[in-house]
C-alpha positions as CSV (number, residue, x, y, z in Angstrom):
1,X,20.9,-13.9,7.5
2,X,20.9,-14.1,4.2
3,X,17.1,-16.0,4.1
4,X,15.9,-12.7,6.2
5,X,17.1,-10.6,3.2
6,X,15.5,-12.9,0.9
7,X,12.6,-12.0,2.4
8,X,12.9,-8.6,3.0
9,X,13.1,-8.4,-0.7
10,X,10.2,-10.4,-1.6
11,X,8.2,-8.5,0.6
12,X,9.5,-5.5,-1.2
13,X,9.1,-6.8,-4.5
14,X,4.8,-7.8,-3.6
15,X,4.7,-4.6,-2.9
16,X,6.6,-2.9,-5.9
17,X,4.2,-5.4,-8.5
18,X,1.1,-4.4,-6.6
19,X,-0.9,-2.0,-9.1
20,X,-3.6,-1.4,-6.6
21,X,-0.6,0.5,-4.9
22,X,-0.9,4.4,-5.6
23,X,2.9,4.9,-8.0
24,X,4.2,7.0,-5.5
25,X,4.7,4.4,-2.8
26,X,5.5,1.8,-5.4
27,X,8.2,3.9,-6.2
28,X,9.5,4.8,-2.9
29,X,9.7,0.4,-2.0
30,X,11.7,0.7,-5.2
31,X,14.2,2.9,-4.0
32,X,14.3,1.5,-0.8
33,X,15.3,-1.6,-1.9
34,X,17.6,-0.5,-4.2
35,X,19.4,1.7,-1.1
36,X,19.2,-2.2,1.0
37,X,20.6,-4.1,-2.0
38,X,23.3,-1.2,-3.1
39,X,26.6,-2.3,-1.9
40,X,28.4,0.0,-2.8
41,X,26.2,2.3,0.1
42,X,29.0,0.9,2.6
43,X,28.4,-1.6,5.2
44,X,24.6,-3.7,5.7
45,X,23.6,-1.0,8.9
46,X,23.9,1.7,6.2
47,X,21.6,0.5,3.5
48,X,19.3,-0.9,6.3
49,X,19.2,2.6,8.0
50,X,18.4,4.1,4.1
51,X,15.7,1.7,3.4
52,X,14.0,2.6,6.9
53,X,14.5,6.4,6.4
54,X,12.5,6.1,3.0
55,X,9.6,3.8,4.4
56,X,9.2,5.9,7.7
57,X,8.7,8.8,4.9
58,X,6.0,6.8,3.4
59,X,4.3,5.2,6.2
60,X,1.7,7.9,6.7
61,X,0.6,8.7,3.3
62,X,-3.0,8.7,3.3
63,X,-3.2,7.4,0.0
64,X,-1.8,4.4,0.7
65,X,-4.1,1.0,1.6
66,X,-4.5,0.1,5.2
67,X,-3.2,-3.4,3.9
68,X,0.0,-1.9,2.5
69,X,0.7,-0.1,5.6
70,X,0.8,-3.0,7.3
71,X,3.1,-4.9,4.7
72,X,5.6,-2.0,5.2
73,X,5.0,-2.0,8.6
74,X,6.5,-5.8,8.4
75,X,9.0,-4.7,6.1
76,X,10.2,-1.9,8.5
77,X,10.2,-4.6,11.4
78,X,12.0,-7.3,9.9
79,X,15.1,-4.6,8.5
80,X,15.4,-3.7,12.1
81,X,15.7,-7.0,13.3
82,X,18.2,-7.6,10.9
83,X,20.1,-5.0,12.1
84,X,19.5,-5.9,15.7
85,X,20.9,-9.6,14.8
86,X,23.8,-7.7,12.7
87,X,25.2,-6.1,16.1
C-alpha cells in the first residue's frame, strides 16, 4: 500500500511542477494532496474521498491540457483503487 501512495504522490507532484499547467489546476493537485497526505483528516477513506472531491472539481476545466486530464484521470483511478484495496 504504501508504494501505491508513493505513487499517487509523485503523480501529484509531475503535475504540481508542470508550468505548462494553467496555476489554477496546479493549485487544486496541491490541495489535494495535501487533503491525501493530512493525517490529521481522520482515517486514509477520508483524505482519499477529499483528494477525489477536489480533482472531480477540476477534471473539466477547459483550460487544462488534454495530457493533464489524463494524468488526473490516472491519479483519480489509482486513489480509488486504493480505497477499493483499503476495504
Amino acid at each position: 500500500m504504501e508504494e501505491k501512495i508513493n505513487a499517487i504522490n509523485q503523480l501529484m507532484e509531475q503535475i504540481i511542477n508542470d508550468r505548462t499547467v494553467p496555476r489554477n489546476i496546479r493549485n487544486a493537485v496541491q490541495e489535494a494532496k495535501d487533503n491525501f497526505n493530512d493525517t490529521s483528516l481522520g482515517d486514509l477513506e477520508v483524505r482519499i474521498s477529499a483528494a477525489v472531491s477536489i480533482l472531480d472539481e477540476i477534471i473539466n476545466d477547459p483550460n487544462m491540457p488534454m495530457y493533464t486530464r489524463t494524468q488526473v484521470w490516472n491519479v483519480v483511478s489509482l486513489l480509488e483503487s486504493l480505497r477499493a484495496k483499503k476495504k
